[in-house]
C-alpha positions as CSV (number, residue, x, y, z in Angstrom):
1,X,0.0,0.0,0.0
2,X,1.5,3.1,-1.1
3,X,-0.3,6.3,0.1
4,X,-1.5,9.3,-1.5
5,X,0.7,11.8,-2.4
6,X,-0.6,15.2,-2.8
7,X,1.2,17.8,-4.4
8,X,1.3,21.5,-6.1
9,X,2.9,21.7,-9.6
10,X,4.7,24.0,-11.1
11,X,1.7,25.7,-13.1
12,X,-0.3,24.8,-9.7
13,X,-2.2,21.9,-10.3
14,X,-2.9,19.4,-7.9
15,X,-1.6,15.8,-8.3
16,X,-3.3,13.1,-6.4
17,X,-0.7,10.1,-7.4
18,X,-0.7,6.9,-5.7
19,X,-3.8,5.5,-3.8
20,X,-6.6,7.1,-2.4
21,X,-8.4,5.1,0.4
22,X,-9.1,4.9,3.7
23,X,-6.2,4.7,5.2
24,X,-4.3,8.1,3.8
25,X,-7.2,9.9,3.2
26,X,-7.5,12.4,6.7
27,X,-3.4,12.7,5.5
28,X,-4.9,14.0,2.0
29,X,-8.0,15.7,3.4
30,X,-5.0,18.0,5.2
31,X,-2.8,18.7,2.3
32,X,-6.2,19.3,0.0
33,X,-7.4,22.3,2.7
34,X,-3.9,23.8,2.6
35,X,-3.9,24.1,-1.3
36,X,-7.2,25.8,-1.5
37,X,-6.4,28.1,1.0
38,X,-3.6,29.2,-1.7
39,X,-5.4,28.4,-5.0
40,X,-9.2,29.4,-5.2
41,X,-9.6,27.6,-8.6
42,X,-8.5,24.1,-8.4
43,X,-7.0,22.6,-10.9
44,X,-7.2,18.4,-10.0
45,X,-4.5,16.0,-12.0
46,X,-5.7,12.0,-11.2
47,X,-3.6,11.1,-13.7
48,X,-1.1,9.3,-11.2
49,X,-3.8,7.8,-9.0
50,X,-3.6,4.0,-8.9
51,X,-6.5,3.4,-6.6
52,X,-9.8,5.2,-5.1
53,X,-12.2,3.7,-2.6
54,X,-15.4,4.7,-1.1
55,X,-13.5,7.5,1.2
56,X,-11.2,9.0,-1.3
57,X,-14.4,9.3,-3.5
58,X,-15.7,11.0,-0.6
59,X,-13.1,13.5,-0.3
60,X,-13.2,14.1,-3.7
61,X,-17.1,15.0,-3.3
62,X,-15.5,17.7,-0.7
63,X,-12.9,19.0,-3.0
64,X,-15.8,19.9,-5.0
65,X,-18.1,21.4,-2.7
66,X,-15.5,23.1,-0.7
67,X,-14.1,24.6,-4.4
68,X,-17.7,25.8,-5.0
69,X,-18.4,27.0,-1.2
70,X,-15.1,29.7,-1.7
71,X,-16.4,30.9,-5.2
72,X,-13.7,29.0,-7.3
73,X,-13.8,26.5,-9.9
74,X,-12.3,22.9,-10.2
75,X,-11.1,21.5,-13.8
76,X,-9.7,18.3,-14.1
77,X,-6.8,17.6,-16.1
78,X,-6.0,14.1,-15.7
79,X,-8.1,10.9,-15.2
80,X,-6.4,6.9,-14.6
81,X,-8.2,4.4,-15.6
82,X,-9.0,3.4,-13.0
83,X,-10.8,6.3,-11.5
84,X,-12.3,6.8,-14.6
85,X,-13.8,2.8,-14.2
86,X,-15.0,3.8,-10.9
87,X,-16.5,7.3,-11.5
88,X,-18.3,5.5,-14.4
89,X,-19.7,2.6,-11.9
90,X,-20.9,4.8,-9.6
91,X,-22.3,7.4,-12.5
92,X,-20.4,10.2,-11.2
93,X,-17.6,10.6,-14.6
94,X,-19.9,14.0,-15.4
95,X,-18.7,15.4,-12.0
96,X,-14.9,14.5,-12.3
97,X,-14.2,13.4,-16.3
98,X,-11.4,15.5,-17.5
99,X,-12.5,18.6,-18.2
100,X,-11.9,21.4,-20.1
101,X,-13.7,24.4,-18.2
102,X,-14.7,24.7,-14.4
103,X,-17.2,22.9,-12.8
């Protein structure tokens, strides 16, 4: 089990890489709150993410809100495959499919 790691690029985007689960994600939640105090619009890379369970979907679901609740936007950049296998099992790909605008 490798955990999450959660990090700011150079044009700011934010790259969840490794797994997302239950056992890093209070770790993530963390990192995530102290990006968007820095960055209103959030720009989320899941390129690098290798696995996502029921509680890093959840915090995903907060990135989301908490983006919208400050005024800013979220785009994503980059989706695995597998995310993108579970965002389309649990019919949530429209929320967190790569986009090209904010959401």
């Amino acid at each position: 089990m490798s955990a999450a790691e959660t990090e700011a690029s150079a044009d700011d985007r934010l790259i969840l890489a490794g797994e997302l689960n239950i056992y890093n994600v209070a770790e993530t939640y963390q990192r995530m709150q102290a990006y968007l105090e820095r960055h209103p619009h959030c720009i989320l890379d899941l390129s690098e993410t290798t696995e996502l369970d029921g509680a890093g979907l959840q915090l995903l679901l907060w990135l989301r809100d908490a983006v919208r609740t400050r005024g800013g936007s979220l785009r994503v950049v980059g989706v695995s495959p597998t995310v993108s296998e579970l965002l389309e099992l649990v019919q949530l790909s429209h929320c967190f499919g790569e986009t090209g605008g904010g959401a």
